[in-house]
LUMKOLVEX-72184 format. One record per residue (C-alpha): residue number from 1; residue in three letters; x, y, z. Coordinates in pm, 1 decimal. Example, Ala and Ser with C-alpha at 12.3 -4.5 7.8 and 13.67 -1.06 7.14 Angstrom:
NODE / nr / rest / c1 / c2 / c3
NODE / 1 / ala / 1230.0 / -450.0 / 780.0
NODE / 2 / ser / 1367.0 / -106.0 / 714.0
REM end
This chain:
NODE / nr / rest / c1 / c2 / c3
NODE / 1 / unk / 0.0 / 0.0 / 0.0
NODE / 2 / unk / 129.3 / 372.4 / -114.5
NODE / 3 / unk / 132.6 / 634.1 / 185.3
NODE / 4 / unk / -129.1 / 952.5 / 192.1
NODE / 5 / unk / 24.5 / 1208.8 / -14.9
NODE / 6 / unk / -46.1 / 1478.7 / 260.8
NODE / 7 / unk / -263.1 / 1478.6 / 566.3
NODE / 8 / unk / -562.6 / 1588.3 / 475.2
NODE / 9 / unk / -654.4 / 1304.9 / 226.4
NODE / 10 / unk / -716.0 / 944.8 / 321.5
NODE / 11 / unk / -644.2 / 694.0 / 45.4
NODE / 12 / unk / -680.9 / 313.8 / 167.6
NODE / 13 / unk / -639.6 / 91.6 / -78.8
NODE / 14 / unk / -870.4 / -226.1 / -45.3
NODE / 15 / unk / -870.3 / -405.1 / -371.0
NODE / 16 / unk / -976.7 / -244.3 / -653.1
NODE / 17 / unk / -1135.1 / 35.0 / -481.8
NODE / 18 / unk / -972.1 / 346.5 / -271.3
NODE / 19 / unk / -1124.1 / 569.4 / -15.2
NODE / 20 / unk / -1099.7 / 952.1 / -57.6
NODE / 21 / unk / -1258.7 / 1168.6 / 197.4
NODE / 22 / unk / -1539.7 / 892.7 / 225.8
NODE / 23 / unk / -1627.6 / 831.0 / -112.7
NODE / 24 / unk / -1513.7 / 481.1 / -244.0
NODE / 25 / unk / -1347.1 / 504.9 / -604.1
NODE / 26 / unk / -1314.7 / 200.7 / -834.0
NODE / 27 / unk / -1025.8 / 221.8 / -995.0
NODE / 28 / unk / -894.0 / 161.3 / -1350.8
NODE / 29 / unk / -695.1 / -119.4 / -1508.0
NODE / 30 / unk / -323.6 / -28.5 / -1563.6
NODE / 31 / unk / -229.3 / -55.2 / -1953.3
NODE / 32 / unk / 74.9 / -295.7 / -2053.7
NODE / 33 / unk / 340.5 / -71.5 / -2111.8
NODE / 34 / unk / 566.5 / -387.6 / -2265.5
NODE / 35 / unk / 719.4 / -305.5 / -2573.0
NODE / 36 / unk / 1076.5 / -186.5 / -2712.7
NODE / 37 / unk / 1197.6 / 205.2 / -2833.4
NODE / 38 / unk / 1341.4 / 167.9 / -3137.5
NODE / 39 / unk / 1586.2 / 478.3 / -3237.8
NODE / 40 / unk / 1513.9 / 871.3 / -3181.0
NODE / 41 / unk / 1684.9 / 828.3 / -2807.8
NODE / 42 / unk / 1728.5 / 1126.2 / -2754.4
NODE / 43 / unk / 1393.8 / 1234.4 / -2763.5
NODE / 44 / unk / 1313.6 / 958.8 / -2509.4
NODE / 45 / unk / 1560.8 / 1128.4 / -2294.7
NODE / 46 / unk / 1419.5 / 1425.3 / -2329.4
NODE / 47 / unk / 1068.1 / 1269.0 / -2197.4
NODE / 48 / unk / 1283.6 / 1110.3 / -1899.9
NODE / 49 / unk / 1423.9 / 1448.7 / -1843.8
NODE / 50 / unk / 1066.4 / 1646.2 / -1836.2
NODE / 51 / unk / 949.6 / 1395.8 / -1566.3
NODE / 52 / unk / 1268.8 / 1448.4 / -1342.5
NODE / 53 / unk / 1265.9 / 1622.9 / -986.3
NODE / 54 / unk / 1567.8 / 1755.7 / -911.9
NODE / 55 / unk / 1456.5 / 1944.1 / -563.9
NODE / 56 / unk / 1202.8 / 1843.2 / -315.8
NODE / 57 / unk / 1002.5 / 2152.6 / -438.3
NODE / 58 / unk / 1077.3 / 2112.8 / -803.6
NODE / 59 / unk / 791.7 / 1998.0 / -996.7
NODE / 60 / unk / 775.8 / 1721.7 / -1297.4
NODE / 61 / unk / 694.8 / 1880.3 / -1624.3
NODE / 62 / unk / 385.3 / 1802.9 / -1854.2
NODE / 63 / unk / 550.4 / 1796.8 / -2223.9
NODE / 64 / unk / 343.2 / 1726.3 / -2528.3
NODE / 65 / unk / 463.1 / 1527.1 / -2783.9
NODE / 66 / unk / 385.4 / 1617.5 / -3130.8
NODE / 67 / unk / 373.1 / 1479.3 / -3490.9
NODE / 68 / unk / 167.9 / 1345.0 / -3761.9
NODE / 69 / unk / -57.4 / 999.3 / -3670.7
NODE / 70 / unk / 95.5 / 723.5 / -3674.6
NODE / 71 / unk / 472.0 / 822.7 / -3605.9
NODE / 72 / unk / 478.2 / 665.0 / -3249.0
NODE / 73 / unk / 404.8 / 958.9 / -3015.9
NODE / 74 / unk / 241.7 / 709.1 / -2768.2
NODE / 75 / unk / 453.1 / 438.4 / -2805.7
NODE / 76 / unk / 760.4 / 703.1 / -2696.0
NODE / 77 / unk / 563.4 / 771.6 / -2341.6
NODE / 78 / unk / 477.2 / 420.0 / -2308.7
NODE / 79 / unk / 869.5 / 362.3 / -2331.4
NODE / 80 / unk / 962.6 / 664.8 / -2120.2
NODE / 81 / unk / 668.5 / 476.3 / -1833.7
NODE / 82 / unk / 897.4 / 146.5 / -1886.8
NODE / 83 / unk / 1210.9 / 317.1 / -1833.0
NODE / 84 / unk / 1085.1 / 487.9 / -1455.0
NODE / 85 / unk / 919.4 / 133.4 / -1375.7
NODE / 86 / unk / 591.4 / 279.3 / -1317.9
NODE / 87 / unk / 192.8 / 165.5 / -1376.2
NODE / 88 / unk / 81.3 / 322.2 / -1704.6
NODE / 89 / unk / -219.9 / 471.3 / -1762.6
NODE / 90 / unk / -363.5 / 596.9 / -2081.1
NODE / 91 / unk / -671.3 / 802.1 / -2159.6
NODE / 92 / unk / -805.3 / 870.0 / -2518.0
NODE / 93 / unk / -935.8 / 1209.1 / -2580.9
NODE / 94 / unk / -1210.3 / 1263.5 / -2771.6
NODE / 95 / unk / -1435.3 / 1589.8 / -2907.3
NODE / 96 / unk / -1694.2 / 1486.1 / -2665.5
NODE / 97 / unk / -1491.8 / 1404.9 / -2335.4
NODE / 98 / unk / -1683.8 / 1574.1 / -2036.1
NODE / 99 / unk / -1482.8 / 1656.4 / -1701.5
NODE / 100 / unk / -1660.5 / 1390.2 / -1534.6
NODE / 101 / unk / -1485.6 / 1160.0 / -1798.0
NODE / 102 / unk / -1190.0 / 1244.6 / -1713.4
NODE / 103 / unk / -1168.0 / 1220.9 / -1349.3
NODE / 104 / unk / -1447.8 / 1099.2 / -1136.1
NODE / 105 / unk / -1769.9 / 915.5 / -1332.0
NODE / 106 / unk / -2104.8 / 787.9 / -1152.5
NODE / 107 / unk / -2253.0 / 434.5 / -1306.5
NODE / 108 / unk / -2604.0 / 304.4 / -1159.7
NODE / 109 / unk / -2452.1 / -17.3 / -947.2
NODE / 110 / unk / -2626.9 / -311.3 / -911.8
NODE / 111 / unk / -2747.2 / -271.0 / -602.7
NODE / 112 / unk / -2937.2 / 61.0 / -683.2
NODE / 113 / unk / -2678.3 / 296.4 / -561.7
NODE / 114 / unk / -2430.3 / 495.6 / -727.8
NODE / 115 / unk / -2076.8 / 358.6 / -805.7
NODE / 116 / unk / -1797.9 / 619.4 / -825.0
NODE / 117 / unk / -1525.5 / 502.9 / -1129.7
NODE / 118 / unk / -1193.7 / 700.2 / -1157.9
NODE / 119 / unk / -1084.2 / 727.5 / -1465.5
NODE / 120 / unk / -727.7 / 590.4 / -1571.3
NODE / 121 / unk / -646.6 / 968.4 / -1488.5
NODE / 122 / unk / -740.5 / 956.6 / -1163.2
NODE / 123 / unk / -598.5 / 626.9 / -1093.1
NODE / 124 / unk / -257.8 / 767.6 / -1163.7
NODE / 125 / unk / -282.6 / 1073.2 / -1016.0
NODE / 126 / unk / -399.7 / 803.1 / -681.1
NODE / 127 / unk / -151.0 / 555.1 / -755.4
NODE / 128 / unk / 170.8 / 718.4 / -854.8
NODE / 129 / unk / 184.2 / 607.1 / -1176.8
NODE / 130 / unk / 203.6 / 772.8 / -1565.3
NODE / 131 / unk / -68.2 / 878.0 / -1752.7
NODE / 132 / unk / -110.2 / 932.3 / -2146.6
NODE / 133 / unk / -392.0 / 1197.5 / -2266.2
NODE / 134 / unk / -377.3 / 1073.7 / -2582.9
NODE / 135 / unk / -464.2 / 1316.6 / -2894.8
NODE / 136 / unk / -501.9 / 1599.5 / -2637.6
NODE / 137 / unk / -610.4 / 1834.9 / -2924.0
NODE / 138 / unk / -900.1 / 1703.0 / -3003.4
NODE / 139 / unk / -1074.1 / 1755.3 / -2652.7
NODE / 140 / unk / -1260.8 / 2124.7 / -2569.3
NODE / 141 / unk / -1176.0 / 2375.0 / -2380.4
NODE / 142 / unk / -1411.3 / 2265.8 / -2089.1
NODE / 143 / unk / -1231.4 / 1933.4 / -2045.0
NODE / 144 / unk / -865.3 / 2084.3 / -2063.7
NODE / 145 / unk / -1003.3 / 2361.0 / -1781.2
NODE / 146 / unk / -1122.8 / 2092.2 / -1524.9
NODE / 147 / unk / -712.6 / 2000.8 / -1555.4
NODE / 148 / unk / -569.5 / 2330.8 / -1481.3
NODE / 149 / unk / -486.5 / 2298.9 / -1149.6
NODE / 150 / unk / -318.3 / 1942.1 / -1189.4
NODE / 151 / unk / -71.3 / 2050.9 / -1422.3
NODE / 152 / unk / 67.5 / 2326.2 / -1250.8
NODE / 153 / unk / 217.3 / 2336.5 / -866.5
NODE / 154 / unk / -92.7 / 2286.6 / -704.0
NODE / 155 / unk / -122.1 / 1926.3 / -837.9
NODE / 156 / unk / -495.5 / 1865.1 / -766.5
NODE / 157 / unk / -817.5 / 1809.9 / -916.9
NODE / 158 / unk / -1184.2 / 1863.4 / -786.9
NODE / 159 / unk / -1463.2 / 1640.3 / -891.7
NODE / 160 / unk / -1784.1 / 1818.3 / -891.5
NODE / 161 / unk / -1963.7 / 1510.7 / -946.8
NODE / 162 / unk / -1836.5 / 1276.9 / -659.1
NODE / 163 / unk / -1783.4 / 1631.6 / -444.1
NODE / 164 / unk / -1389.4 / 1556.5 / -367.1
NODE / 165 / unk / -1056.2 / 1704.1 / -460.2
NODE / 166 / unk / -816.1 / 1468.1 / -481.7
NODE / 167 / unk / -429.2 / 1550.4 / -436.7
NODE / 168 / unk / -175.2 / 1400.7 / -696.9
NODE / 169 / unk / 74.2 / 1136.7 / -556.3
NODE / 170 / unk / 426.6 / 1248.5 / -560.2
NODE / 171 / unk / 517.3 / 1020.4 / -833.6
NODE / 172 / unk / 233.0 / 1083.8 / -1101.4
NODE / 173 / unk / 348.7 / 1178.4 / -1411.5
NODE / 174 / unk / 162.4 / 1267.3 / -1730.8
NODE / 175 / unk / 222.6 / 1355.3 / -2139.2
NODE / 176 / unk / -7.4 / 1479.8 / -2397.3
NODE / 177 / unk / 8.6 / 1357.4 / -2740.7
NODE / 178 / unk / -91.0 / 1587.9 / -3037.5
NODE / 179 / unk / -113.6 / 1513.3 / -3380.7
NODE / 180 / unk / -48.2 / 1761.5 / -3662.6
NODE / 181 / unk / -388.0 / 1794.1 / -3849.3
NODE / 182 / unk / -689.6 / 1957.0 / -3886.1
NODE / 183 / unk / -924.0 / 1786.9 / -3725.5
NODE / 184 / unk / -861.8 / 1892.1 / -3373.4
NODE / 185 / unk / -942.1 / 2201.9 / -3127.6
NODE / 186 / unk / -734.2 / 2462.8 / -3086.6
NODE / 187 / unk / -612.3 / 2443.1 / -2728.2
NODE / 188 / unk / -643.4 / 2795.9 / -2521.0
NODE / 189 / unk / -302.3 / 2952.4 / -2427.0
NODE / 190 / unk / -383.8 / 2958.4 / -2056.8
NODE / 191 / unk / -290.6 / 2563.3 / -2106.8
NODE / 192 / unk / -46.9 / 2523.5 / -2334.6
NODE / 193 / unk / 161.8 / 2706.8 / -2080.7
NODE / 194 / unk / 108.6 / 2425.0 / -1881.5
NODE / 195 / unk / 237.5 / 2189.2 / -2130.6
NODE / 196 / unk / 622.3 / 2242.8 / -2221.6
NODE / 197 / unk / 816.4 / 2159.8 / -2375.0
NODE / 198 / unk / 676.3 / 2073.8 / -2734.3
NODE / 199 / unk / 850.8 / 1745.0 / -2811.2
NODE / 200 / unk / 815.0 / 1697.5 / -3205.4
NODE / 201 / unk / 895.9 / 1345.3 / -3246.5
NODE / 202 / unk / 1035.2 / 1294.1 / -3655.3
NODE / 203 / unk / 998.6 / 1019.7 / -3895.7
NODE / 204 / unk / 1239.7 / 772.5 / -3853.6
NODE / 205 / unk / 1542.6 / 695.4 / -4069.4
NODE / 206 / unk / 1608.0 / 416.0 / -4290.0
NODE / 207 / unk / 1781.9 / 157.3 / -4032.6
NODE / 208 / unk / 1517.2 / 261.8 / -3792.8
NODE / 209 / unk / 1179.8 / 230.3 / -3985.8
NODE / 210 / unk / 1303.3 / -109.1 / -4134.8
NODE / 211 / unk / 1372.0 / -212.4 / -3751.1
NODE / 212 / unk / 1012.3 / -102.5 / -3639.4
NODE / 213 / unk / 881.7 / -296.2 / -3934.9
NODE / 214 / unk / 1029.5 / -642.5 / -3875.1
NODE / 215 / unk / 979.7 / -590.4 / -3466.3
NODE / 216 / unk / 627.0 / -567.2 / -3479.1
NODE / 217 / unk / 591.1 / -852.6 / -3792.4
NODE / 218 / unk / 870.8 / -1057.3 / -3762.1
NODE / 219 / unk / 684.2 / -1282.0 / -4001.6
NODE / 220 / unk / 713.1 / -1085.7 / -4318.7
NODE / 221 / unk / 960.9 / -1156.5 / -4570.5
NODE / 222 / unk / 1264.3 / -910.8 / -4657.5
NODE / 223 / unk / 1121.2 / -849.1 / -5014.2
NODE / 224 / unk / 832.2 / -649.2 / -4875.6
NODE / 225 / unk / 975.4 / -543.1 / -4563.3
NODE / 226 / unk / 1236.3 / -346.1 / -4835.3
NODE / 227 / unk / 930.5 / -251.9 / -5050.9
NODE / 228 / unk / 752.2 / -58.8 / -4775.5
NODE / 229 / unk / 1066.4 / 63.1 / -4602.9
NODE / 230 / unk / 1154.2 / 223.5 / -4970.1
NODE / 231 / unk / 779.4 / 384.6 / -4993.0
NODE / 232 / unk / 794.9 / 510.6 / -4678.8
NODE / 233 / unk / 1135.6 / 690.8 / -4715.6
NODE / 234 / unk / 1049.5 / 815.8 / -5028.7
NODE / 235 / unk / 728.0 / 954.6 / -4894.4
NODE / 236 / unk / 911.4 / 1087.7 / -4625.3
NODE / 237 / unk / 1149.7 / 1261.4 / -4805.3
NODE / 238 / unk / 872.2 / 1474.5 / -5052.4
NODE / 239 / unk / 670.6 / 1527.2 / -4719.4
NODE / 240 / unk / 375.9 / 1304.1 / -4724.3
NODE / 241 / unk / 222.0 / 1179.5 / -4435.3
NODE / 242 / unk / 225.9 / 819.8 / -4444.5
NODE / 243 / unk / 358.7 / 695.1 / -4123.8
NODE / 244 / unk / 557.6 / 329.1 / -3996.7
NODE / 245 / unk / 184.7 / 288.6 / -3853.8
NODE / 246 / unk / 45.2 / 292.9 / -4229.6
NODE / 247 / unk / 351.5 / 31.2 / -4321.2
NODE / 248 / unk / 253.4 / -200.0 / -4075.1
NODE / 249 / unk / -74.6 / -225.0 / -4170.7
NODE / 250 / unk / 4.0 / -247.5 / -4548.3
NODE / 251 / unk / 211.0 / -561.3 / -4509.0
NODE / 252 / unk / -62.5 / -711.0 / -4237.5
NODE / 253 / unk / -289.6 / -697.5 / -4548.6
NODE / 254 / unk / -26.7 / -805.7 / -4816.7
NODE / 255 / unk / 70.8 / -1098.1 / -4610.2
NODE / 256 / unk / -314.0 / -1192.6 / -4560.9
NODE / 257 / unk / -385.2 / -1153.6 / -4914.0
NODE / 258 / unk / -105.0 / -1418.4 / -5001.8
NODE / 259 / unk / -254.0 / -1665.4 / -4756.8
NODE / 260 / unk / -557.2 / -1606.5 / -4848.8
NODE / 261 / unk / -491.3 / -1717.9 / -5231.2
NODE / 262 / unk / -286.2 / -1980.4 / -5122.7
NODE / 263 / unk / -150.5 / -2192.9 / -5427.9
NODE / 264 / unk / -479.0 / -2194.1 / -5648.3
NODE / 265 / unk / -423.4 / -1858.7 / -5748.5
NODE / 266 / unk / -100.6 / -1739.4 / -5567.1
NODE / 267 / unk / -56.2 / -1355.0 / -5601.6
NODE / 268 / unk / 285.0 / -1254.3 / -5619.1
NODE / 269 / unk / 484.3 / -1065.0 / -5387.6
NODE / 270 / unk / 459.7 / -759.8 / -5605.5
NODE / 271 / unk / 102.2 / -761.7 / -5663.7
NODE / 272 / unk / 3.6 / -838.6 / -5340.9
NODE / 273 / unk / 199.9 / -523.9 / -5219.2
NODE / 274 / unk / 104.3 / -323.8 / -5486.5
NODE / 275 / unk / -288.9 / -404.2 / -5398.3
NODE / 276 / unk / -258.1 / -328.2 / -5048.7
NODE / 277 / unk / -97.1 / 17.0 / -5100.6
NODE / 278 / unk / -393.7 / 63.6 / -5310.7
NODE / 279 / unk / -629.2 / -72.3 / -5065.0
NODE / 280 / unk / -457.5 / 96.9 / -4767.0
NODE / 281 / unk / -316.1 / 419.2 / -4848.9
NODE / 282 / unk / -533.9 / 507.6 / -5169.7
NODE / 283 / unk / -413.0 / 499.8 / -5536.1
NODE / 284 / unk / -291.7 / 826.0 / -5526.0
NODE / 285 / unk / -26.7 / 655.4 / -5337.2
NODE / 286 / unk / 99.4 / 448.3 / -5645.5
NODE / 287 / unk / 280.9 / 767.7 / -5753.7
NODE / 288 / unk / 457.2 / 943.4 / -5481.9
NODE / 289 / unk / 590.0 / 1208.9 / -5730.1
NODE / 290 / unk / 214.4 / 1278.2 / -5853.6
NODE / 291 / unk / 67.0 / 1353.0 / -5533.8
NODE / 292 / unk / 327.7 / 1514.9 / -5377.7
NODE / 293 / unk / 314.6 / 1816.9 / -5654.2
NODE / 294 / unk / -106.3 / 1788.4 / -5619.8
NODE / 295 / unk / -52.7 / 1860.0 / -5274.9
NODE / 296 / unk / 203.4 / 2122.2 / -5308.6
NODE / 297 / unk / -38.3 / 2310.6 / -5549.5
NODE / 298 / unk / -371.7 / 2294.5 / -5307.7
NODE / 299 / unk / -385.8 / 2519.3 / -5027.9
NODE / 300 / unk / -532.0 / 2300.9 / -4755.5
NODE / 301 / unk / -215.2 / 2033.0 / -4814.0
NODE / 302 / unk / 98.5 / 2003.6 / -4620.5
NODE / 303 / unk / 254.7 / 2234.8 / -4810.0
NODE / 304 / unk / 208.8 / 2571.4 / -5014.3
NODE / 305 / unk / 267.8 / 2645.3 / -5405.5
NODE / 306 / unk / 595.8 / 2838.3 / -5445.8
NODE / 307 / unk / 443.6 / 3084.0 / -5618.8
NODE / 308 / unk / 130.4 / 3277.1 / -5781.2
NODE / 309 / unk / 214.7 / 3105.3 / -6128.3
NODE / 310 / unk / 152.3 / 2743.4 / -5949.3
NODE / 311 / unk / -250.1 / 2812.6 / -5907.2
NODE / 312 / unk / -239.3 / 2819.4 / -6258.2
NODE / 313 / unk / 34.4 / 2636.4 / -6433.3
NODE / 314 / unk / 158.0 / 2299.4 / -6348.4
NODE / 315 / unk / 561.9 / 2269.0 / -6258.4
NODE / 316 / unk / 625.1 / 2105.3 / -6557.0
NODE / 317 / unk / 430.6 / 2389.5 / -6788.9
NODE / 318 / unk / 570.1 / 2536.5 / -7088.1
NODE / 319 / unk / 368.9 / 2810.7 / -7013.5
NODE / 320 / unk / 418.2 / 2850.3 / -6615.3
NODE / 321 / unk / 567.8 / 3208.6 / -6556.2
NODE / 322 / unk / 885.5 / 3069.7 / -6383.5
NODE / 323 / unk / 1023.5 / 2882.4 / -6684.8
NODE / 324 / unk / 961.7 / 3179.4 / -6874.6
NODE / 325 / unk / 1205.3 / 3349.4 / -6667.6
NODE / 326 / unk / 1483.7 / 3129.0 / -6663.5
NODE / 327 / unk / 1454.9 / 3069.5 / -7070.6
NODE / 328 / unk / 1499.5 / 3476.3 / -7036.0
NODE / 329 / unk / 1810.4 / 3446.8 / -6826.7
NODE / 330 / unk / 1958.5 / 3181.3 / -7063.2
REM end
């Protein structure tokens, strides 16, 4: 059993359920934070770092970790939870997530009366352990205001619903996760200030990406495991946003295709690759080159045209403004 965190709250563990100033919680499952870091350590050091106390009135550090889907932004705290020994926790944010999601939530027991559930939130903040808001972006302003007092040096959070405030254990330790797209909220300043550093976690090189691939499908052969790791480099390197995430899944489906045919009408290697980057990704991902220059030339992509001649002309143009000026110069 874990000491009280300060005097004036209780917290008796009995089970699966803890006592806070009289109101019994139910507590949340830990997550399995087994897995191996491949690469980019010094980011993972610089996750260690942010959780570090270096005086008994220095305070860990909340650092969001940022990047397109897919890249491994949880999989980085999960390692950084491995490397401290500690219980991992992870909550998914959503657009909808309420306050009462995200720390204390009543459920209609069995026996007629209400059940108080802490969320995996809670049960880190009460246990000492890590917790992961994961895609913090996407959650309102409401939701990210019910945390404002646990992420700075007061270190607490009140439940309105269950009536309690409920002190953070000297160990807890949290990270946000934020992915780089449009589909999220735009989080108030008042909070980012509460979340440093940014943490931009990159794609991962050659040696790397080819090492993710063949840890998490040791099965596949070295044919496709070069195929992918070649697409995603390439796509890497014209700034696309297909991630190691979106190469795992390809192969899963090129390797189930193959099964599935089995020897009455094996598919080949290539074609069974080929169809699942179809099938996966989208056939504009067939040619890299293509889409990369659609994108450049459309102003919600990744990227912006180079100039006013490129809402008009293609690169490529005889007739774009900018090859008119170099056949000038020559």
């Amino acid at each position: 059993m874990r000491p009280p965190n300060n005097a004036e709250q209780t917290t008796k563990l009995m089970g699966e359920t803890h006592q806070i100033q009289n109101v019994h919680l139910h507590l949340s499952d830990p997550h399995d934070a087994s897995g191996e870091w491949i690469g980019q350590h010094e980011i993972l050091k610089q996750v260690l770092a942010c959780w570090l106390s270096v005086n008994e009135a220095d305070a860990p550090l909340t650092p969001r970790l940022v990047g397109p889907p897919g890249i491994g932004k949880t999989a980085l705290a999960m390692a950084a939870t491995k490397a401290r020994n500690q219980e991992l926790y992870i909550y998914q944010c959503t657009a909808d997530t309420r306050p009462e999601d995200l720390l204390v939530t009543p459920v209609l027991a069995e026996s007629g009366k209400i059940a108080y559930h802490a969320s995996p939130l809670v049960t880190a903040m009460i246990r000492g352990g890590v917790c992961i808001l994961d895609e913090g972006n996407r959650m309102n302003e409401k939701s990210w205001a019910s945390l404002a007092p646990l992420l700075d040096h007061r270190r607490y959070v009140e439940s309105i619903v269950a009536g309690i405030s409920i002190k953070a254990h000297k160990d807890f330790r949290c990270a946000v996760t934020m992915n780089q797209d449009e589909s999220t909220f735009e989080i108030p300043d008042y909070i980012l200030s509460r979340l440093q550093p940014t943490l931009t976690l990159k794609f991962p090189s050659r040696e790397d990406e080819k090492h993710i691939l063949h840890y998490h499908l040791p099965f596949c052969s070295d044919d496709m495991l070069a195929m992918t790791v070649d697409f995603l480099q390439q796509s890497h390197e014209l700034k696309l946003d297909f991630s190691t995430r979106d190469g795992i899944n390809l192969l899963r489906y090129a390797m189930k295709r193959m099964v599935q045919e089995g020897n009455d009408h094996p598919l080949s290697t290539d074609d069974a690759w080929r169809e699942a980057l179809e099938k996966c990704l989208g056939e504009e991902a067939l040619d890299l080159q293509r889409l990369s220059k659609q994108r450049a030339q459309t102003l919600g992509g990744q990227a912006l045209p180079m100039g006013f001649g490129d809402f008009f002309f293609s690169p490529d143009d005889p007739l774009h403004p900018d090859l008119d000026d170099d056949d000038d110069e020559d």
